[in-house]
Wavefront OBJ file of the C-alpha trace (Angstrom):
o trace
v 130.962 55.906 390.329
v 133.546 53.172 390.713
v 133.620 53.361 394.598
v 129.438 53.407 394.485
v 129.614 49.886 392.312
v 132.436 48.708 394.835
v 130.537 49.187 397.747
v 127.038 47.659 396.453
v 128.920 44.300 395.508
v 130.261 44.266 398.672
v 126.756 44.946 400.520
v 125.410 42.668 397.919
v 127.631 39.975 398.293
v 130.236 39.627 400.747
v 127.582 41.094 403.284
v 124.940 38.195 402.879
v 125.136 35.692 405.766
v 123.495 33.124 406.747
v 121.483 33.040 410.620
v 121.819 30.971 413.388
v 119.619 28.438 412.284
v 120.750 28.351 408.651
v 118.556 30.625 407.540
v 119.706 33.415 405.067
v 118.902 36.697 406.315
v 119.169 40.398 404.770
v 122.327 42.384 405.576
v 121.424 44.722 407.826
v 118.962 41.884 409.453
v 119.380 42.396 413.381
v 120.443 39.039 415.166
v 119.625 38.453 418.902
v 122.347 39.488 421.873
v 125.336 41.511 421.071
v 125.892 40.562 417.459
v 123.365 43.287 416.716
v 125.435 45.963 417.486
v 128.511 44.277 416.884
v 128.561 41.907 414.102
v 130.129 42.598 410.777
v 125.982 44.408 409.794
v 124.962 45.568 412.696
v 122.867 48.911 413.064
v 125.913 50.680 413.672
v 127.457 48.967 410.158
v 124.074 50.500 408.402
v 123.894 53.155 409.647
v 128.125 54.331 408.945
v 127.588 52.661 405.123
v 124.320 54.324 404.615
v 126.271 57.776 405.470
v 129.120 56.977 403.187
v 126.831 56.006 400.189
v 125.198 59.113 400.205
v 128.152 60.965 400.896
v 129.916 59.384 397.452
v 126.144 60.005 396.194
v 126.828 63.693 396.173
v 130.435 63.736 395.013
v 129.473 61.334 392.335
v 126.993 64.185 391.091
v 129.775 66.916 392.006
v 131.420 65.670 389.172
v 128.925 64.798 386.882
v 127.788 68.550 387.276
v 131.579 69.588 386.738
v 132.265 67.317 383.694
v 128.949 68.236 382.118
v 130.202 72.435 382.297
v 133.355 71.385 380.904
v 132.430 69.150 377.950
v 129.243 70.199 376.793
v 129.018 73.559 378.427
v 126.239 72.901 380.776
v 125.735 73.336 384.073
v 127.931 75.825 384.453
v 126.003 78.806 386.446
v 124.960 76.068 389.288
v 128.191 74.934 388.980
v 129.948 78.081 390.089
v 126.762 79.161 393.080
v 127.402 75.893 394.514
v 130.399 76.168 397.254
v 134.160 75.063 395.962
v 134.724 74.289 392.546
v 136.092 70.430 392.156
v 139.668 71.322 391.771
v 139.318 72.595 395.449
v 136.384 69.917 396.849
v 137.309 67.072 394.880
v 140.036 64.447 395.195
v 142.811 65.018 392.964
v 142.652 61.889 391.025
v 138.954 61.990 390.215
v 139.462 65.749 388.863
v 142.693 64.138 386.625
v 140.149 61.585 385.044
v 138.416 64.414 384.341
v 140.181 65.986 382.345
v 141.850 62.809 380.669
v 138.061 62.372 379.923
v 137.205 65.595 378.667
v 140.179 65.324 376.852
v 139.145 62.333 374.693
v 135.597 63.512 374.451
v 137.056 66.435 372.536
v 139.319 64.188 370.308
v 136.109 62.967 368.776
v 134.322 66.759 368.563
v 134.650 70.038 369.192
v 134.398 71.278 372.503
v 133.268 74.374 371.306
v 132.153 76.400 367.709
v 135.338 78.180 367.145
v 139.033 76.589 368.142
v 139.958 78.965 370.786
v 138.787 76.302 373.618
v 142.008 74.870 373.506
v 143.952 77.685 374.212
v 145.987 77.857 376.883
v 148.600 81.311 376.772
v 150.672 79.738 379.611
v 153.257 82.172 379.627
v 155.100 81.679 382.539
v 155.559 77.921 381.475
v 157.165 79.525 378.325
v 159.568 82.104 380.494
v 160.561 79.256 382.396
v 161.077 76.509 379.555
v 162.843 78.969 377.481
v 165.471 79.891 380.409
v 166.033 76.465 380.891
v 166.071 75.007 377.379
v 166.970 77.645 375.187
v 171.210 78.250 376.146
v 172.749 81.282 374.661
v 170.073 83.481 373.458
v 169.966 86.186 375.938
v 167.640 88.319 373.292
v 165.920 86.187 372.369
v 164.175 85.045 375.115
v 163.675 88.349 376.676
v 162.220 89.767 373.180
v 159.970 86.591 372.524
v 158.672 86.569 376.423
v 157.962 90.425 376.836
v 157.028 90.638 373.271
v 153.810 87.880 373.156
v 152.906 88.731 376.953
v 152.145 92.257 376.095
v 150.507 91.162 373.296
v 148.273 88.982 374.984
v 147.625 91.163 377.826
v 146.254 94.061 375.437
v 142.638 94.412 375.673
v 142.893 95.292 371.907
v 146.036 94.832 370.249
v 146.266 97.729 366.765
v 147.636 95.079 364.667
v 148.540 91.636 365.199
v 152.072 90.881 366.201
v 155.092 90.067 363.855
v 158.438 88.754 364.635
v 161.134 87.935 362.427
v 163.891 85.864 363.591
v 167.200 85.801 362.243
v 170.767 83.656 363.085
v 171.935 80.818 361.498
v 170.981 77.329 361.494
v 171.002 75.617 364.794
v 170.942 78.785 367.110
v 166.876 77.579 368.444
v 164.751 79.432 365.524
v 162.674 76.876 365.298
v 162.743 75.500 368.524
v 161.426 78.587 370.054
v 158.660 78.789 367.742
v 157.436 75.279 368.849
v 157.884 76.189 371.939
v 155.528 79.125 371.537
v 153.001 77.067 370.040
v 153.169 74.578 372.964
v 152.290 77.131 375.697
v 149.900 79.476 373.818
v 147.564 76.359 372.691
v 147.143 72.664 374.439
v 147.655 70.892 371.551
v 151.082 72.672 370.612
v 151.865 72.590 366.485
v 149.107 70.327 365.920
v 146.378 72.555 367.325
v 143.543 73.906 364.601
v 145.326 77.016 364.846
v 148.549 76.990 364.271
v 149.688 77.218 360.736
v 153.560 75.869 359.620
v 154.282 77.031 356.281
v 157.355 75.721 355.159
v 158.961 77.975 351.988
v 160.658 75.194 349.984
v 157.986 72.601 350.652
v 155.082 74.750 350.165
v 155.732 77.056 347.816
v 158.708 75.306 345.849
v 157.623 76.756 341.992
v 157.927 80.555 340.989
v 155.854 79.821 337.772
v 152.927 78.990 340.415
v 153.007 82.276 342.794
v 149.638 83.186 341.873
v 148.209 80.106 343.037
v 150.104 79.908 346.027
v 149.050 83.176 346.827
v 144.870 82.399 346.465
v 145.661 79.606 348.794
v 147.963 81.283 351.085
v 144.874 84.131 351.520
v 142.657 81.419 352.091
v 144.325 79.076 354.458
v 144.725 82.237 356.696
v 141.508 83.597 356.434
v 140.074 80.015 357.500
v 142.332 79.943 359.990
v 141.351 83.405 361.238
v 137.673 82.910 360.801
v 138.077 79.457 363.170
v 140.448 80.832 365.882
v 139.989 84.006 367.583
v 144.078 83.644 368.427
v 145.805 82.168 366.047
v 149.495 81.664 365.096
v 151.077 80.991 361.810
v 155.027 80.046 361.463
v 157.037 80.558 357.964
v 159.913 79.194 357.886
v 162.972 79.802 355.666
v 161.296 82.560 354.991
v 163.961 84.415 353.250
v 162.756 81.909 350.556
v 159.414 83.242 349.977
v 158.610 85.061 346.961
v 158.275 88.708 348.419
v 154.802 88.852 346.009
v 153.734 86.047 348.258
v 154.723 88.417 351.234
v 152.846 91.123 349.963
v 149.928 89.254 349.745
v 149.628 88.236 353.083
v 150.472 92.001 354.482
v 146.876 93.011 354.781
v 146.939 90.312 357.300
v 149.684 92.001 359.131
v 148.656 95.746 359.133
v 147.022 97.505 361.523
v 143.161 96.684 361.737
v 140.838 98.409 359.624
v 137.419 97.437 359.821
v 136.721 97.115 355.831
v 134.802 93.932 355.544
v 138.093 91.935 356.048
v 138.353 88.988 358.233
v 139.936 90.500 361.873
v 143.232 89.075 362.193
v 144.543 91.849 365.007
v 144.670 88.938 367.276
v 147.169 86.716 365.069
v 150.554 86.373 366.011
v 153.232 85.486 362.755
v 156.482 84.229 363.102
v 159.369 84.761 360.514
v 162.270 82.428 360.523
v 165.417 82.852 358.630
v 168.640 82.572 357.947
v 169.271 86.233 356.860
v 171.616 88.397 359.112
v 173.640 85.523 360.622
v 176.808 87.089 359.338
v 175.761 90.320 361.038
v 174.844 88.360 363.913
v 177.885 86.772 364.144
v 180.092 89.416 363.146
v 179.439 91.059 366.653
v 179.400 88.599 369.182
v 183.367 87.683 367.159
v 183.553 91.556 368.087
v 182.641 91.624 371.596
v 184.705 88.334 372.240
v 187.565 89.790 371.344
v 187.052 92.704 373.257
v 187.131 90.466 376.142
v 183.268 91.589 376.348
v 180.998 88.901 377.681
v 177.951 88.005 374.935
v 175.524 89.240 377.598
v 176.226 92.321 376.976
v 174.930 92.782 373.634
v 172.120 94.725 373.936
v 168.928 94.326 371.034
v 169.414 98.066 370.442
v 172.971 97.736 369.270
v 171.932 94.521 367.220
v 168.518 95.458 366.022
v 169.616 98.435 363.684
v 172.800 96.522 362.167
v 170.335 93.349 361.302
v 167.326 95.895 359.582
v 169.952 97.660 357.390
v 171.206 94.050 356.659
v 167.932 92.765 355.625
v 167.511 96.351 353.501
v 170.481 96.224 351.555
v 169.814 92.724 350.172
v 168.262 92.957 347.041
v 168.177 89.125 346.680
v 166.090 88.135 349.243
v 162.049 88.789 349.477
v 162.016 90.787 352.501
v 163.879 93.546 351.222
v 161.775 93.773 347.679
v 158.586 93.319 349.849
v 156.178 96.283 351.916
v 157.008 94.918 355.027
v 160.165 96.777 355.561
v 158.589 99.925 354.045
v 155.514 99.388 355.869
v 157.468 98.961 359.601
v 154.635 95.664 359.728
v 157.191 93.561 361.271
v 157.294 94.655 365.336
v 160.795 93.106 366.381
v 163.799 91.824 364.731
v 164.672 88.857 367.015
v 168.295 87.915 366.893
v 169.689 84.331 367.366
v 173.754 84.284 368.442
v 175.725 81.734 366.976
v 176.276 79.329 369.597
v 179.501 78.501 371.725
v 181.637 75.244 372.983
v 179.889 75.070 376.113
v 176.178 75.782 374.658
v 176.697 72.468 372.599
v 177.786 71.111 375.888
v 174.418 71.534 376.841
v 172.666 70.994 374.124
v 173.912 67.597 374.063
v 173.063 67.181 378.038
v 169.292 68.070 377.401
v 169.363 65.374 374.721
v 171.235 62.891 377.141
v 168.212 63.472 379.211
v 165.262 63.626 376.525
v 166.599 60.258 375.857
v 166.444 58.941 379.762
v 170.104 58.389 378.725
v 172.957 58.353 381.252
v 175.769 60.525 380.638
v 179.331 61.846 381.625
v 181.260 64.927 381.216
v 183.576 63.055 379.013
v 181.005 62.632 376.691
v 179.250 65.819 376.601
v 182.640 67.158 375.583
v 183.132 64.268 372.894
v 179.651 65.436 371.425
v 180.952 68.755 371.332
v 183.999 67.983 369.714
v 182.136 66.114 366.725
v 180.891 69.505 365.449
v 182.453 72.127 363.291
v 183.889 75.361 364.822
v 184.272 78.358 363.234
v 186.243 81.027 362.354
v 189.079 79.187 361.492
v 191.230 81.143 363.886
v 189.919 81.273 366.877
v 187.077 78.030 366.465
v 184.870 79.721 368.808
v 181.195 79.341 366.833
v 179.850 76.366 365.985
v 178.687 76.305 362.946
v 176.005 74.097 362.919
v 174.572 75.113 366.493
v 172.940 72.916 368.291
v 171.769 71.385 365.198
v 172.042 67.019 364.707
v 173.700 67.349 368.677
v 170.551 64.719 369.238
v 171.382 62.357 366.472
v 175.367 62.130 367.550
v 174.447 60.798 371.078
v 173.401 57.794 369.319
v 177.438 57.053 369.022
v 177.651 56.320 372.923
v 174.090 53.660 372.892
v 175.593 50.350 373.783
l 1 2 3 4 5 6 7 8 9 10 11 12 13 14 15 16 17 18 19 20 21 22 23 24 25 26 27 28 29 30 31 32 33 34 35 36 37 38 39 40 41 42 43 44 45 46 47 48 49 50 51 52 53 54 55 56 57 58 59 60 61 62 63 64 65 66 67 68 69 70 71 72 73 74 75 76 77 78 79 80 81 82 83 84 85 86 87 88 89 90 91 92 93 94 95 96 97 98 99 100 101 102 103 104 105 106 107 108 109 110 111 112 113 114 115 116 117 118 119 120 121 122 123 124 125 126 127 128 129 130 131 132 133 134 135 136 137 138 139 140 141 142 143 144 145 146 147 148 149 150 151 152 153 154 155 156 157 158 159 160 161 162 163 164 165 166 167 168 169 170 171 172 173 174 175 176 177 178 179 180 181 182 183 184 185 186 187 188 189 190 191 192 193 194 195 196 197 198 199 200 201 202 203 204 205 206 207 208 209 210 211 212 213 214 215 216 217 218 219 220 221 222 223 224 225 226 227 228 229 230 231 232 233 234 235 236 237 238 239 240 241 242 243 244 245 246 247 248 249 250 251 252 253 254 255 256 257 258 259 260 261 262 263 264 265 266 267 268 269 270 271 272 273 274 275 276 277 278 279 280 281 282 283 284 285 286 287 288 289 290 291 292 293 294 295 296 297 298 299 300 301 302 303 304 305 306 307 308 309 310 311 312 313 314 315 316 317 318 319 320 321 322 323 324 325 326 327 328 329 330 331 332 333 334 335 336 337 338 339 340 341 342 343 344 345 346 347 348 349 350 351 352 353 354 355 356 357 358 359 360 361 362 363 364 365 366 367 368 369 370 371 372 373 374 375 376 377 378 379 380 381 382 383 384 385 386 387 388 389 390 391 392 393 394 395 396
C-alpha cells in the first residue's frame, strides 16, 4: 500500500510538466518528435508504470487476503487454492509487518475463542536453547526434551503430564520451566495459559487451606476450560500443604470422562528443593571415583530421589496421593553445579548484558561464590544463582 501511494504522488506530481508552448499537459500526454517515446512520460513510461501498478495492485490484495485469514480468520480456503502462500510469494519484509501487525491486532482482542492461538510447541528451539543455556544438567535436559515432545506428539495423551524437579537452589529449576513456557506458547509466562503458583506467596496461611484450595480448583479449571494446552508451574513446592496437593490430583490423573473439565492435555511442573542432598551426595560420589558427572544415568538417580521424597514425613509430597498414586511421570534431577558451570553462567550474563568480558573475570565471578563441601570446594552452593547481579562489580 505504501509503494501504491509512492508511486501516485510521483505520477501526480513530479510527473506533471509543462509543453512546449507553456501549456500544462497530462502525464502521459504525447509531445511531437522523439520526446514521445523518449521523454521522462512517454508511451513506453505508461505503459512500464501502468504494468507495475497493477502488478503491486495484486500483491497489495495478496496480503490483504493473507492478513485477513490470519487476524480475523477469513479468507482462508481462497487463500490456500490460490498458488504460494505469502511466506513463499511475498517479500520478506511485507510478510514481517504482517505479523508485527497481527501481532498488535491481537494485543487489543482475541485472535480466537479459546487461548490456544498463541501456541507455538517449538520444540526444537527448546532442545537447542536448553543445550546451549542450561550447563551441567545432562538429565535434565534429555528428560524435559523427550519427556514434553512425546507428550505433545500423542494423538491422545491418558493423563496429562507431571514433572517434579528436584536440586538445590541455583542448579536452572526455574529457568527451565520459563524456558518451557517460552517455546510451548508465543507469549512465554505471560501467555493466558500458563499458570505460576508460587507456595509462599500464594498460599502463605495454613489456617486458610480451604480457601486456597476452592480457588486453586478454580483458577485451573478456568484455565483448562480457556486453553486446550495449558501449563501450570508450582514452585517451592515442597511448601505446599499436601491437602492442597490432593486437591488438585483429579487434575493430574488419568482422564475419566465424569463431567470434569478435560485437563489430559495440561502439562504441571513441580519445583523444589527436596532431594538436593541425594542429588548431591552422588555426583560427590562419582567425583571421587574419578567418574565423570555424565555418567550418571536417571535410572541410578531416579530411585534414590523417590525413596528420598518417601521417607520425609515433613514435607507435602510424601503425606500427599501423588506418590501413592504414581501421578507424577518423571523425577527430574538438577546436579549441583561446578567451578567451571559458574564460569559460564557468568559468560551468558556478560553477554545478556552486551557486556564485554575476559577470562580473568569470569574466573573472579566464580570466585565470589561459595563452594562446598568444605574439603574438596567442588559444588557451589548457590549455583548459578545472583552470578547476574555480581557482574555489576566490573561496570565502569
Amino acid at each position: 500500500l505504501g509503494l501504491v501511494c509512492c508511486l501516485l504522488l510521483l505520477l501526480l506530481g513530479g510527473s506533471r510538466g509543462l509543453g512546449s508552448q507553456g501549456v500544462a499537459r497530462g502525464p502521459w500526454e504525447e509531445e511531437e518528435g522523439p520526446v514521445a517515446e523518449g521523454g521522462p512520460w512517454g508511451r513506453a513510461r505508461y505503459e512500464a508504470v501502468k504494468k507495475h501498478l497493477g502488478a503491486v495492485s495484486a500483491l497489495s490484495k495478496q496480503y490483504w487476503q493473507y492478513l485477513a485469514c490470519k487476524v480475523w480468520q477469513e479468507g482462508c480456503e481462497e487463500e490456500e487454492e490460490s498458488s504460494p502462500r505469502p511466506g513463499w510469494s511475498l517479500p520478506l519484509v511485507g510478510q514481517d509487518y504482517l505479523e508485527i501487525l497481527s501481532a498488535w491486532y491481537c494485543s487489543f482482542g482475541k485472535c480466537c475463542k479459546t487461548g490456544d492461538c498463541r501456541v507455538v510447541n517449538n520444540i526444537t528451539g527448546l532442545e537447542a536453547d536448553l543445550h546451549r543455556q542450561l550447563h551441567g544438567q545432562h538429565l535434565a535436559k534429555e528428560v524435559v526434551v523427550q519427556a514434553v515432545r512425546g507428550f505433545l506428539q500423542s494423538p491422545r495423551p491418558e493423563k496429562p503430564l507431571v514433572l517434579s524437579f528436584h536440586g538445590w537452589s541455583g542448579t536452572g529449576k526455574n529457568f527451565v520451566a520459563r524456558m518451557v513456557a517460552s517455546h510451548l506458547y508465543r507469549d512465554g509466562m505471560k501467555s493466558e495459559c500458563v499458570r505460576l503458583f508460587i507456595s509462599l506467596f500464594h498460599f502463605p496461611h495454613h489456617k486458610y487451606v480451604d480457601s486456597y484450595k476452592a480457588q486453586l480448583k478454580k483458577q485451573i479449571s478456568e484455565t483448562v476450560q480457556l486453553c486446550k494446552q495449558s501449563l501450570f508451574i508450582f514452585d517451592e513446592a515442597e511448601k505446599l500443604h499436601f491437602s492442597l496437593l490432593d486437591a488438585i490430583k483429579p487434575f493430574m490423573a488419568h482422564y475419566v470422562n465424569k463431567g470434569h473439565v478435560d485437563s489430559q492435555r495440561s502439562i504441571f511442573l513441580f519445583l523444589s528443593n527436596l532431594g538436593g542432598n541425594t542429588i548431591n551426595e552422588v555426583a560427590l560420589d562419582f567425583w571421587r571415583a574419578g567418574r565423570a558427572r555424565e555418567e550418571i544415568s536417571m535410572e541410578f538417580l531416579e530411585q534414590r530421589l523417590r525413596l528420598e521424597l518417601q521417607e520425609s514425613a515433613e514435607n507435602g509430597y510424601a503425606r500427599s496421593h501423588l506418590l501413592e498414586e504414581n501421578l507424577i511421570d518423571f523425577f527430574v534431577p538438577f546436579l549441583p553445579l561446578e567451578y567451571h558451570h559458574v564460569k559460564l553462567c557468568a559468560q551468558d550474563a556478560f553477554l545478556a548484558r552486551g557486556l564485554p568480558y575476559t577470562e580473568a573475570a569470569l574466573d573472579e565471578v566464580a570466585r565470589m561464590m561459595v563452594f562446598v563441601p568444605k574439603e574438596e570446594k567442588l559444588f557451589s552452593a548457590q549455583g548459578c544463582k545472583s552470578v547476574s547481579q555480581r557482574i555489576n562489580y566490573f561496570l565502569p
